[in-house]
C-alpha positions as a printed NumPy array, in Angstrom:
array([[  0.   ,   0.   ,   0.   ],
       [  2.609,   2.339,   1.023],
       [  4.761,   1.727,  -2.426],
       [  1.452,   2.8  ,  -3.911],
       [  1.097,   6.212,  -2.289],
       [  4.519,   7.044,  -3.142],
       [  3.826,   5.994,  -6.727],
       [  0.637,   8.305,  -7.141],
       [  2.507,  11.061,  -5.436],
       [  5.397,  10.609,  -8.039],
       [  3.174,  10.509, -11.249],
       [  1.742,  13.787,  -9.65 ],
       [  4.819,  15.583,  -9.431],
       [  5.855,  14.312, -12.479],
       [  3.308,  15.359, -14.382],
       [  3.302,  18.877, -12.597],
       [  6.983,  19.332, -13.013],
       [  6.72 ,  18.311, -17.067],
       [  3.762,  20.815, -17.463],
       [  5.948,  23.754, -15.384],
       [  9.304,  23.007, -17.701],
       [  7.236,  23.01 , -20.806],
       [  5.732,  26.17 , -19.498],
       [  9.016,  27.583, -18.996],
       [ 10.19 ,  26.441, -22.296],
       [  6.952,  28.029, -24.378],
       [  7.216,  31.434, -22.321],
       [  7.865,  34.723, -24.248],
       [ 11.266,  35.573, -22.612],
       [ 12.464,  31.864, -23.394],
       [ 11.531,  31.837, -27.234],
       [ 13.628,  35.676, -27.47 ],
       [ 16.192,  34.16 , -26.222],
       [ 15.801,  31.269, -28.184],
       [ 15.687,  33.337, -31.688],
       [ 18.493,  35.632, -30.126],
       [ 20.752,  33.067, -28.557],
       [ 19.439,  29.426, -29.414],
       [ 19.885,  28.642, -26.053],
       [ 16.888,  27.07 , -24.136],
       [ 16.776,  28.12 , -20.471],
       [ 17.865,  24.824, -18.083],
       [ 14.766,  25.333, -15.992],
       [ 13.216,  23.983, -18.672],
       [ 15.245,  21.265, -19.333],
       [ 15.15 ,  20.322, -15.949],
       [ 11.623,  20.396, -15.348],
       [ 10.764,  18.448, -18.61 ],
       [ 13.569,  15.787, -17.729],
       [ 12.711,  15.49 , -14.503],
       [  8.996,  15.333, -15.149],
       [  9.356,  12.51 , -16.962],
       [ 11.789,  11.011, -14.896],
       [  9.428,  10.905, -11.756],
       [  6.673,   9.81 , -13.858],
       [  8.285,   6.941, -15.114],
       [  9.49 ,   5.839, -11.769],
       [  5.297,   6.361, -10.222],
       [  4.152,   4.482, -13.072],
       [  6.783,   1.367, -12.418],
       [  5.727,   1.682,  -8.435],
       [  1.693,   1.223,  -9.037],
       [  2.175,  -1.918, -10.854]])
């Protein structure tokens, strides 16, 4: 039950954290500096990564 919990709470977070990098990532300020620069901010990175990263991990924890 408890590996469960901790699974639900990780597909959560990931979820939230992939919708907050992609966010980031889509913002006005990013896509200047994308055209300007072609560098993509690393909170974005990070958040997508991660995102998908802690979903992953929930998803293999509620089976």
């Amino acid at each position: 039950m408890n590996n469960k919990i901790i699974g639900i709470v990780l597909v959560v977070v990931g979820v939230a954290l992939a919708l907050w990098g992609y966010n980031i990532y889509d913002s006005a300020t990013s896509q200047v500096t994308r055209v300007v620069s072609g560098d993509t901010p690393i909170e974005a990175w990070g958040g997508m990564v991660g995102g998908v990263i802690a979903l992953l991990i929930g998803i293999s924890k509620l089976k």
